[in-house]
N, C-alpha and C positions, 0 to 999 in steps of 0.2 A: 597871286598867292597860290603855294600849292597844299592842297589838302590831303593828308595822309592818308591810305589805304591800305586795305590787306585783301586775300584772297578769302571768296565765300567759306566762312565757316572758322577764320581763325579771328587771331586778336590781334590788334595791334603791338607793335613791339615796346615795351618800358623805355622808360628814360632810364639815359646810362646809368648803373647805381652802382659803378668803382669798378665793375670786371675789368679783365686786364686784356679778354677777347674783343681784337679790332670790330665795329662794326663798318668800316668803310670812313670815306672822311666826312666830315660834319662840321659845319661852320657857326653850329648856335647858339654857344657860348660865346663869348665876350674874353675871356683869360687864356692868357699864351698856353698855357701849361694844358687845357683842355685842346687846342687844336692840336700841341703836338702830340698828346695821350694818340688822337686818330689818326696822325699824319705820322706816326714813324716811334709802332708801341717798340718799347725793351725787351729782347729776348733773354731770359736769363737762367744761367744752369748754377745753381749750389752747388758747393764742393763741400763735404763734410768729411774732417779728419776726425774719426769715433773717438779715439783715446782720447786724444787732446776733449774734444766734445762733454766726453763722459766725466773728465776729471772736474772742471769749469762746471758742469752741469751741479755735480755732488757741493762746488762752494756754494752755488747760487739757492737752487732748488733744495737741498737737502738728500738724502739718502731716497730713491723710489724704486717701484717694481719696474719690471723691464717692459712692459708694454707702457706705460705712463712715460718713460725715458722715453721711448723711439716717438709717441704720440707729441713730447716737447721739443724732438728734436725735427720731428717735420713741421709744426709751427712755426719754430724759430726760422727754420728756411721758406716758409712762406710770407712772414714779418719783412723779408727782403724785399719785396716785392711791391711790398706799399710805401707811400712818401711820409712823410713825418707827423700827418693828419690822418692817416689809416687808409686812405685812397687805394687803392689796385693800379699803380701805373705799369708795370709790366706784365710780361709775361713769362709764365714758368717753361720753360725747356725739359729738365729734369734735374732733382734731386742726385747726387752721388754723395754714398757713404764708403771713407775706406775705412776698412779693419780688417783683422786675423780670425780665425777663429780659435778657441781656448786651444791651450796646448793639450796634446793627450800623449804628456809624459808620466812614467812610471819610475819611481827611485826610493830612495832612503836620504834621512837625514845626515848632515854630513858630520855628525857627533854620535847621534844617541841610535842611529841608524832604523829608525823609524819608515815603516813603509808609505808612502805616498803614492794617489793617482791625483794629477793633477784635473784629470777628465772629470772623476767624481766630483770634484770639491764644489761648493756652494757659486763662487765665485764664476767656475766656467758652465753651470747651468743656469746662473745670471744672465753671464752674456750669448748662450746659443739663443735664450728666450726672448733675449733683444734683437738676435739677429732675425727670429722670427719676425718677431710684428715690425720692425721693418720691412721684411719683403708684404708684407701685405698693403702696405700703405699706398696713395695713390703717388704714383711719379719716381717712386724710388727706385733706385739702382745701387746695388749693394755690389761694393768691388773688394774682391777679397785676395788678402795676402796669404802667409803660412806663419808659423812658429816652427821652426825647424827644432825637433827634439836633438838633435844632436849634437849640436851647440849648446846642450840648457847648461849652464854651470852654477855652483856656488859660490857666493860670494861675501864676504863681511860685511855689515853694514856700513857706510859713510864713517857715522858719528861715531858706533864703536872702534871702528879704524883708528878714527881720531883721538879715541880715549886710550888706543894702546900705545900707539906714538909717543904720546904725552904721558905715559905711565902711569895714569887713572885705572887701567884696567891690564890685569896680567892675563896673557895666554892663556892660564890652567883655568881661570874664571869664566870663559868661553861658554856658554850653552848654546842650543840649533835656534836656538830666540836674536841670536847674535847675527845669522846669516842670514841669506836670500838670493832667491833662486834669479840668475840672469837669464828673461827669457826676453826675444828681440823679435821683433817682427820684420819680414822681412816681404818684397815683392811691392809694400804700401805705397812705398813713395812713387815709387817707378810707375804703376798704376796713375798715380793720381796727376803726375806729368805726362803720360802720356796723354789722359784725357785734356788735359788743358789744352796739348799742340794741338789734339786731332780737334777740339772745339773749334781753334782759334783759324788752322788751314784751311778747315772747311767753310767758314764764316756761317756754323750754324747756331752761332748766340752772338748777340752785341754786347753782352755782359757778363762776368763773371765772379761769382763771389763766392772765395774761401773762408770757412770757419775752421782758423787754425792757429798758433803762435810759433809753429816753427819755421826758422827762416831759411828751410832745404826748398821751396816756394820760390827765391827769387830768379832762378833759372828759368823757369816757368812763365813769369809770371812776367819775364822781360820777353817772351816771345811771343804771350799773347799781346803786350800790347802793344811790340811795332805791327803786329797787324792789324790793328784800332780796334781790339777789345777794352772793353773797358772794365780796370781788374780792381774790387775792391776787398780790401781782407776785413775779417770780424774776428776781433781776438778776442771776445766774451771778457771783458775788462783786463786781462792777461796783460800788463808792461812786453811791450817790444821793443828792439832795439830803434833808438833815435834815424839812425841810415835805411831802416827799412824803408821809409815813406819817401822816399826817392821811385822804388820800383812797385809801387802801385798808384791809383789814381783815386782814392779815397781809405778811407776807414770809418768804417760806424758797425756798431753795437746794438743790436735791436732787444737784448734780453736785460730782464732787469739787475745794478749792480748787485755784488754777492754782499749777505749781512756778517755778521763778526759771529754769530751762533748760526748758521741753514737750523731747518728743523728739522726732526727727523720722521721720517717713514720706515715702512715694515721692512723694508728689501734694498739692498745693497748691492750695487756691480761688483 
């Protein structure tokens, strides 16, 4: 029998209690699942798409401040990481968040000719204050797009579109309540494909997991896994297309389903 020791003056080391840091291999357990925990941990990098994130976030959680958002959004990427019992089976690589930051356009209403900055507005010091306490968090990497002002346009809403078609609604009935401003982000996706290639050629993760519902991902997401990553998406209970589950190798959900009322809190993206 061998009898456990440490060096004068320290302690000996705990029994394993879930970390997802290897301690070498270890045969003391009795369960497949504990040998392979030491023989061959998960390396794994979140992929967080914010928009998508933040909208999902508002059905689920309700309306919150932006430090409270960024602190449930690096939970939810840490919830990855445990098996269905709460366990720590792998291991985190790093967090990635894409997003833009707010637009800093200046304009007028496309009626009443009303001055706007969109910089000022409630909205886009929402989300710089998110993009702060993100970067404070531990393991995150915040990958940022643009909003190109020069592109911003006006546009009519959907449904009033639909109500003039259908002659519910005349032209001269119009107010700036009717429009909305098309702003697009751009640089994100490309961002967020590139890191998947550079994960995947490198083989510096054996797993990968996207929280996202858009299916601009499957290009991606077919090239991490001929080179045996193993790619699982999280659409925060979001319906996806039936053929997506061809080009990934699971789906689960670690946040809880959204209710029919969220509640609400002080602060709004």
């Amino acid at each position: 029998m061998v009898r456990a020791s440490s060096a004068p003056g320290s302690t000996p080391s705990p029994a394993h209690p879930g970390s997802a840091e290897p301690r070498g291999i270890s045969f003391s357990g009795t369960k497949s699942d504990d040998l392979l925990y030491h023989v061959a941990p998960t390396v794994t990098a979140v992929l967080v798409d914010a928009g998508f994130y933040l909208t999902q976030a508002q059905r689920i959680f309700g309306r919150q401040p932006p430090d409270e958002a960024a602190e449930k959004l690096h939970k939810l990427a840490l919830d990855h990481l445990n098996d269905a019992k709460g366990r720590r089976i792998a291991r985190l690589y790093r967090i990635f968040v894409y997003d833009a930051p707010p637009a800093a356009w200046r304009g007028h209403t496309p009626l009443g000719k009303k001055a706007l900055d969109l910089g000022d507005s409630a909205t886009a010091k929402w989300r710089t204050a998110f993009h702060e306490a993100l970067r404070g968090l531990r393991k995150v990497a915040l990958r940022m797009g643009e909003v190109p002002t020069s592109q911003v346009r006006w546009q009519i809403k959907p449904d009033v579109l639909k109500e003039l078609t259908n002659g519910k609604k005349q032209w001269a009935e119009l107010t700036d309540d009717d429009f909305r401003l098309d702003l697009r982000q751009k640089g994100v996706d490309m961002r967020l494909g590139l890191d998947i290639a550079s994960l995947a050629y490198k083989q510096q993760v054996s797993q990968i997991v996207l929280i996202s519902g858009d299916a601009d991902f499957v290009p991606a997401a077919k090239l991490a896994r001929r080179e045996g990553i193993d790619f699982i998406l999280d659409p925060m209970w979001s319906t996806i297309r039936p053929d997506l589950h061809e080009h990934i190798d699971g789906l689960r959900t670690v946040c809880p389903k959204p209710s029919k009322k969220p509640s609400i809190k002080k602060a709004s993206p």
